[in-house]
C-alpha positions as CSV (number, residue, x, y, z in Angstrom):
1,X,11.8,-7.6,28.4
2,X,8.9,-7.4,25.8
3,X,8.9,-4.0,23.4
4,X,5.4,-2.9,23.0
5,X,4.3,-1.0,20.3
6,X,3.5,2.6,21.2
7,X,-0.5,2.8,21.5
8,X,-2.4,5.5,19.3
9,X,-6.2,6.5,19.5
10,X,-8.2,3.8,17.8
11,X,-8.5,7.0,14.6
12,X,-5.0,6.6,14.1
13,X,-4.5,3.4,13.8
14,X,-4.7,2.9,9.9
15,X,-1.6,2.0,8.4
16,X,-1.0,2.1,4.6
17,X,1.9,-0.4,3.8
18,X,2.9,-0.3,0.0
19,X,5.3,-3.3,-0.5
20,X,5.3,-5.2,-4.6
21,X,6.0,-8.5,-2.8
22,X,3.0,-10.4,-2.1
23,X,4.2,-12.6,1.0
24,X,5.8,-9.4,2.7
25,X,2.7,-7.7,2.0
26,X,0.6,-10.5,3.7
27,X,2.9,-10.8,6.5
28,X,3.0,-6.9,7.6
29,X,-1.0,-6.7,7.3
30,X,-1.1,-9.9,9.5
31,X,1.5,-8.6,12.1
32,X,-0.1,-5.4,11.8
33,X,-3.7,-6.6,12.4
34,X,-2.0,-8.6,15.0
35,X,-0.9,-5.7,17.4
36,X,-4.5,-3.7,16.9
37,X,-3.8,-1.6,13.7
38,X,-5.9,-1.6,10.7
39,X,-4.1,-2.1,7.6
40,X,-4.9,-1.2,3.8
41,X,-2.4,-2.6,1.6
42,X,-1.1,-1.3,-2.0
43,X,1.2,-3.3,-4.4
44,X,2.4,-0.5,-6.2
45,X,3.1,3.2,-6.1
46,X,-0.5,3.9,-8.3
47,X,-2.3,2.3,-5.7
48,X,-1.1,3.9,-3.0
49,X,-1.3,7.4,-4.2
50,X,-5.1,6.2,-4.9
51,X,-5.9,4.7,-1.8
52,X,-4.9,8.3,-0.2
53,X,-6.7,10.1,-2.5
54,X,-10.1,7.9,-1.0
55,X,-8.7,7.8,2.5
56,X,-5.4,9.8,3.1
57,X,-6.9,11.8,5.9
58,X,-7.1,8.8,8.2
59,X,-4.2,6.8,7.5
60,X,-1.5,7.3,10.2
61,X,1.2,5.8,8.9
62,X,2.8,4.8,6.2
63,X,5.0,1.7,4.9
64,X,7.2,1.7,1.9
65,X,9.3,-0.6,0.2
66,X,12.0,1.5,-1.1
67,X,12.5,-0.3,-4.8
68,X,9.1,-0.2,-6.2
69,X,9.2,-0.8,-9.7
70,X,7.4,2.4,-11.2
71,X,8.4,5.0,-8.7
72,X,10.3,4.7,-5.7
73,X,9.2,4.4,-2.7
74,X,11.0,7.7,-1.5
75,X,9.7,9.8,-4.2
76,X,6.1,7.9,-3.4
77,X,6.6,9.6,0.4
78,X,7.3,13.3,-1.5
79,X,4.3,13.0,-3.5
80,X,2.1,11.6,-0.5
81,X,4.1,14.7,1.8
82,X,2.4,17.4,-0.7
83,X,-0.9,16.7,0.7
84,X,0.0,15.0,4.2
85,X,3.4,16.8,5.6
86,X,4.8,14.6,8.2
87,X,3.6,11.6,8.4
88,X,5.0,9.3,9.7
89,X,6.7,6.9,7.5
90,X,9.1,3.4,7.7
91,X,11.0,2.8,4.8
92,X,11.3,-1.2,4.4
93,X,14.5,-2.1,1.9
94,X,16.8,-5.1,1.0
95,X,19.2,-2.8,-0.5
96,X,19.9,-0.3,2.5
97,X,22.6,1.4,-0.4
98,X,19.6,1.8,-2.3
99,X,20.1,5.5,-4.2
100,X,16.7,6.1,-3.3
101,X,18.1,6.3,0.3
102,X,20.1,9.8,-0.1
103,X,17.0,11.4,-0.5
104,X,15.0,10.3,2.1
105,X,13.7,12.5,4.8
106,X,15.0,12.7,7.7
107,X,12.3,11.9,10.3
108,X,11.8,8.5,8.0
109,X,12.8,5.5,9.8
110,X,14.6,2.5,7.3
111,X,14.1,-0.7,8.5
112,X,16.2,-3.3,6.4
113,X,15.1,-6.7,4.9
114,X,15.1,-9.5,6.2
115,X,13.3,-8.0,9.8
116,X,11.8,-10.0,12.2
117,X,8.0,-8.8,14.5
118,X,10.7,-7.2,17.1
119,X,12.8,-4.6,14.8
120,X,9.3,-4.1,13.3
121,X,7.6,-3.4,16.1
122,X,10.5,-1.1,17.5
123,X,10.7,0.4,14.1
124,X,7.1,1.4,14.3
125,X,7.4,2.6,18.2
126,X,10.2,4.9,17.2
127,X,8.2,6.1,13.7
128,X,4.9,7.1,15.8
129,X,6.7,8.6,19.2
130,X,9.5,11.3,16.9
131,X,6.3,12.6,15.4
């Protein structure tokens, strides 16, 4: 049986992934673009926070690698939260002991590294249907 991705309005679609390895980064816009989403990708914490000052309204989801260098990726959710409260969010990780981890909020989904199209895609199903 093949796991679809949940389908969202074509104005929800955009999908901020925040990830400080290149070839990941490449590889989750491409899957992403793949299965109908629009992507805008950030390599660091900086950028993301400024791509959702320009366009935080219309992303609807976001994806975070947890160990960015300058801030974590959990803390990058709380700042983001201040001005967009719940959305959705998949923490991405090769350390699921990360620290980071303890504080990360509960309706976050953590998807450990290595991950393959099918835990990502049932990753994002469950991230976009427990909002």
């Amino acid at each position: 049986m093949t796991h679809e991705l949940y389908e969202v309005k074509s104005a929800e679609k955009l999908v901020l992934v925040v990830e400080d390895t290149e070839l990941l980064r490449v590889y989750l816009e491409s899957a992403l673009t793949h299965h109908g989403y629009s992507v805008v990708c950030a390599a660091t914490a900086l950028e993301a926070l400024a791509v959702m000052e320009r366009c935080g309204d219309t992303v609807a989801m976001l994806i975070i690698d947890v160990g960015l260098p300058e801030l974590d990726g959990v803390r990058l959710n709380e700042k983001i939260s201040e001005s967009r409260p719940g959305i959705p969010t998949l923490f991405i990780t090769g350390n699921v002991g990360h620290p980071a981890l303890v504080n990360c909020p509960a309706s976050a989904r953590v998807l450990p590294k290595p991950f393959g199209m099918e835990q990502l895609r049932e990753a994002l199903d469950i991230a976009f249907r427990s909002t």
